[in-house]
C-alpha positions in Angstrom: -2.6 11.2 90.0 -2.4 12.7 93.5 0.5 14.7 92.6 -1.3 16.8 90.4 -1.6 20.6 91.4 -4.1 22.5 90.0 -3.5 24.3 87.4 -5.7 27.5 87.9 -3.4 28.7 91.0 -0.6 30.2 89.0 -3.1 32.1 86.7 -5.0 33.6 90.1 -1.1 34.6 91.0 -0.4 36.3 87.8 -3.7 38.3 87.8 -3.4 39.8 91.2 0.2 40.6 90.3 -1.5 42.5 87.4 -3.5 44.6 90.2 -0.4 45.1 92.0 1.6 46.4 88.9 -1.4 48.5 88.2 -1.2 50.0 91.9 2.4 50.8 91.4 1.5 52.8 87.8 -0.5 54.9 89.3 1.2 56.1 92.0 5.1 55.7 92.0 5.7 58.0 88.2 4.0 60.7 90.4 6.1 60.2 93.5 9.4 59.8 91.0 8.9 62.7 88.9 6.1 65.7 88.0 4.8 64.2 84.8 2.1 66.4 84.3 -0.7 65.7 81.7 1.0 62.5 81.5 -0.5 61.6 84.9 -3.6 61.1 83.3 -2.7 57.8 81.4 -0.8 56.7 83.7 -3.7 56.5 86.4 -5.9 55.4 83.2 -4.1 52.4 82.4 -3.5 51.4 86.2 -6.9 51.5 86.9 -7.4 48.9 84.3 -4.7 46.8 85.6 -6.0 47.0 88.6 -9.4 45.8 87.7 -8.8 43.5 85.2 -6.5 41.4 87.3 -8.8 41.5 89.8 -11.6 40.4 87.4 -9.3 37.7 85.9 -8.5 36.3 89.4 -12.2 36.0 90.8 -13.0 34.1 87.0 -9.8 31.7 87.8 -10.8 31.2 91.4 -14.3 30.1 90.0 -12.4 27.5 87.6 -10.0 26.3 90.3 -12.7 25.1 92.2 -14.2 23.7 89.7 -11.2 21.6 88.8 -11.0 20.3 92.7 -14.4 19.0 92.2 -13.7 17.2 89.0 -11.1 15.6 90.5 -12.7 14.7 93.5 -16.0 13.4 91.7 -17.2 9.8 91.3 -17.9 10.7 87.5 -17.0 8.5 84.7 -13.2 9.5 83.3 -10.1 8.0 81.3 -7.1 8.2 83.3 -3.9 7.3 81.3 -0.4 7.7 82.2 2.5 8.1 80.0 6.0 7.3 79.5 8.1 10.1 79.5 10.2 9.8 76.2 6.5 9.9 74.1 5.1 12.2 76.1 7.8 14.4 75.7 8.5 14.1 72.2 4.5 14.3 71.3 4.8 17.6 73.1 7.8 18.7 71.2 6.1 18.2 67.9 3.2 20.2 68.9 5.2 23.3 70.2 7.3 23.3 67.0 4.5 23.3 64.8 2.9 26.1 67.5 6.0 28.0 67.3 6.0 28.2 63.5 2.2 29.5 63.2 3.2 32.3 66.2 6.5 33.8 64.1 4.3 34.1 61.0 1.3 35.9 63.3 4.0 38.3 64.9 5.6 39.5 61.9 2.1 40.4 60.2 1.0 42.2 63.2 4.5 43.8 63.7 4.5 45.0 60.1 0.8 46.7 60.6 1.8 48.3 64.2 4.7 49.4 62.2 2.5 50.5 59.4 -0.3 52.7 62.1 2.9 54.5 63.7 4.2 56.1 61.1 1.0 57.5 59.9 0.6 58.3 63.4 4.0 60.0 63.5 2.9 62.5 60.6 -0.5 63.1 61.8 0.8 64.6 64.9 2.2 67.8 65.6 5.8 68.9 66.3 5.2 68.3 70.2 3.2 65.5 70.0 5.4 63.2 67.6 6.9 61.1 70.2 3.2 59.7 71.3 3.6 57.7 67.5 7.0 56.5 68.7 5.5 55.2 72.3 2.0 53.9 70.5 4.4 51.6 68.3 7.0 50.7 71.3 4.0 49.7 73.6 2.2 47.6 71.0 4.9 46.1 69.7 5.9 44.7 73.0 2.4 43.9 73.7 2.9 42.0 70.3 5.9 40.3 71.7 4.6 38.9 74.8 1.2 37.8 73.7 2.2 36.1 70.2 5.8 35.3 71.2 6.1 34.5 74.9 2.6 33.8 75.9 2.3 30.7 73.8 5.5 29.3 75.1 3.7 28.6 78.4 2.4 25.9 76.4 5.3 23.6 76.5 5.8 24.4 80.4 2.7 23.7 81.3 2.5 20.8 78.8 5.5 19.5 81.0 4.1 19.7 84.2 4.7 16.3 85.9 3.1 13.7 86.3 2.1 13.7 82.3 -1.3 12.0 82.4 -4.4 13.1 80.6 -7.8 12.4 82.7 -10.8 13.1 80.7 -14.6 13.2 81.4 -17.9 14.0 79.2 -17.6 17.7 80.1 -14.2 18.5 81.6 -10.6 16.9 81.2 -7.2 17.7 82.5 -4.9 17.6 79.2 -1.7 19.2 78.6 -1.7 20.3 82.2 -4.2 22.3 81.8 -8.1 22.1 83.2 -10.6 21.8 80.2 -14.4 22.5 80.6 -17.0 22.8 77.4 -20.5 23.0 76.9 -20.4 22.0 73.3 -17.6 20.1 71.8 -16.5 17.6 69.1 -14.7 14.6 69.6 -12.9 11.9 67.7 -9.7 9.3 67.7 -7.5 11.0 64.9 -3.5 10.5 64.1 -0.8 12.9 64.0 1.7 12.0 61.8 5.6 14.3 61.4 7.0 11.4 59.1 8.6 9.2 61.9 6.4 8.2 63.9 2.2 8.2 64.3 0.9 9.2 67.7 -2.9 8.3 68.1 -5.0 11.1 70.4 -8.1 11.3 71.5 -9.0 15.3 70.3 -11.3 17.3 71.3 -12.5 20.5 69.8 -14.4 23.0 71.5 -15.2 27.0 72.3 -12.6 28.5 74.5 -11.4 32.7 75.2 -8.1 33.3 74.2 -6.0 36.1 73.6 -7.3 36.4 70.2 -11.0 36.3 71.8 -13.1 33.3 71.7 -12.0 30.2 69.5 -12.6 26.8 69.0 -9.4 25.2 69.5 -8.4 21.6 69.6 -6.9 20.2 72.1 -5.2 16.1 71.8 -5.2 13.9 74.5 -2.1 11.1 73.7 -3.0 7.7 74.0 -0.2 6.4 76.1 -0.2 2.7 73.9 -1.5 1.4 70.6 -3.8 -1.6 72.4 -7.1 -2.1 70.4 -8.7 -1.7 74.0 -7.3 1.9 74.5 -8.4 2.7 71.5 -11.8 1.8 72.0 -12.3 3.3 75.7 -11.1 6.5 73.4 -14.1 6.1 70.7 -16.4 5.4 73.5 -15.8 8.4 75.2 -15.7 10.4 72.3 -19.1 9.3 71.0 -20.3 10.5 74.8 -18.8 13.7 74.5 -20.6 14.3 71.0 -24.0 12.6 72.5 -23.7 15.0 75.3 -22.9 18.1 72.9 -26.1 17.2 70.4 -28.5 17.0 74.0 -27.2 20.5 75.0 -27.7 21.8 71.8 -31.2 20.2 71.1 -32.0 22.1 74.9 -31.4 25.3 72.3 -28.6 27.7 73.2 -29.8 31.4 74.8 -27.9 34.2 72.0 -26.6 36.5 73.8 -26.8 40.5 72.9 -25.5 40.9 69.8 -26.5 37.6 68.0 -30.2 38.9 68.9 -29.7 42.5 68.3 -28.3 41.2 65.0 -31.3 38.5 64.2 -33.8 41.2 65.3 -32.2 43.9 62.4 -32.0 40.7 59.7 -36.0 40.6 60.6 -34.7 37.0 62.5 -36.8 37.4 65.9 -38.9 35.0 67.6 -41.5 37.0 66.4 -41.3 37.3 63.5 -41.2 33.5 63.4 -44.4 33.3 64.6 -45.7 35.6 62.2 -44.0 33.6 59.2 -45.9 30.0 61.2 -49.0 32.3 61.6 -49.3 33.3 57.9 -48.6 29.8 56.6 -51.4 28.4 59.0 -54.0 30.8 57.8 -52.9 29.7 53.6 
């Protein structure tokens, strides 16, 4: 377990190369070439490189962190280790089934990108026509990278040795990835392709992804079929849903909108206590 590197250092990497790609659109087109009005963009979508990876790395910092203390702390966690043919062929099932869901996302998308740049195309002028063409290249290879390639990375990190699966009532290491929830739902289910049943211990919960924030399920394999593992599974399921129904019985602060929104469907606090108020004085 002491070979395990944490996984939030390649993401901090990746968004500060983002900054440094940003630097680089803002300044080298202008040094190659006089682009003109075309500057403009350019500097516009640096600057959000820029920022954004810088963003994205401060937020991954914060997580790696967080991982090193998981790992460090005395807290109560399942540590199981696996042999590399089921671990490997577990992962294998999941990516194909991954891979099959991303293709069918792609070409929906690809067709509406599609769709957006030929209306595009005749809504501009004479001059202006080839901004359709570069709207359609530039989200279709956005398309590309984010449905197609992005959710490759889960097989490699899936495959990062040692393949173990460590798992707490709040944070878990599964997949080779680092896992931390507020609310979540857990339970021992089977997966099942027709030649052989692998038992996991999954766990549901809120995450962001490239799609925006999810709930998406993520299986920790059981590395045998021993009543006992089985049973140190269930018993640290039922303490990751005990632990999800005290944090919701705390009562989760709404953010903005959800209040914004309650407050126009006549849903603030109060008008609760109007409602409690009224039914006192009947």
């Amino acid at each position: 377990m002491n070979d395990i590197q944490n996984p939030l250092k390649l993401n901090i990497i990746l968004s500060l190369v983002a900054s440094i790609l940003g630097i680089l659109v803002v300044f080298v087109p202008g040094m190659v070439a006089d682009i003109g009005p075309y500057q403009f963009y350019c500097n516009y979508f640096g600057i959000i490189l820029i920022a954004g990876g810088i963003l994205f790395a401060l937020f991954y910092f914060k997580r790696y962190k967080a991982f090193e203390s998981f790992m460090k702390s005395d807290e109560e966690k399942i540590c199981w280790e696996y042999d590399d043919a089921l671990y490997e062929s577990f992962i294998g099932e999941l990516n194909a089934i991954q891979k099959k869901a991303s293709k069918k996302k792609f070409f929906i998308l690809l067709a509406i990108i599609v769709v957006l740049s030929v209306i595009l195309f005749f809504m501009l002028g004479e001059e202006s026509k080839m901004l359709a063409v570069a709207f359609g290249m530039f989200f279709a290879v956005t398309a590309i990278v984010f449905v197609l390639i992005a959710p490759n990375s889960f097989r490699l990190r899936a495959t990062n040795k040692p393949y173990c699966s460590i798992i707490g009532v709040d944070q878990a290491y599964m997949m080779g990835r680092y896992h931390s929830w507020n609310r979540a739902r857990a339970k021992v289910k089977e997966h099942d392709n027709g030649q052989h049943v692998y038992r996991v211990l999954a766990i549901n919960y809120e995450a962001m992804t490239v799609n925006g924030k999810l709930f998406r399920e993520w299986n920790a394999l059981m590395p045998n079929e021993n009543s006992e593992t089985i049973q140190i599974a269930k018993g640290m399921a039922n303490k990751i849903n005990r632990r999800t129904k005290e944090f919701e019985g705390k009562g989760k602060k709404k953010d903005i909108l959800e209040r914004l929104f309650d407050k126009m469907l006549g849903r603030s606090d109060g008008a609760k206590d109007d409602k409690k108020s009224k039914k006192k004085d009947i």
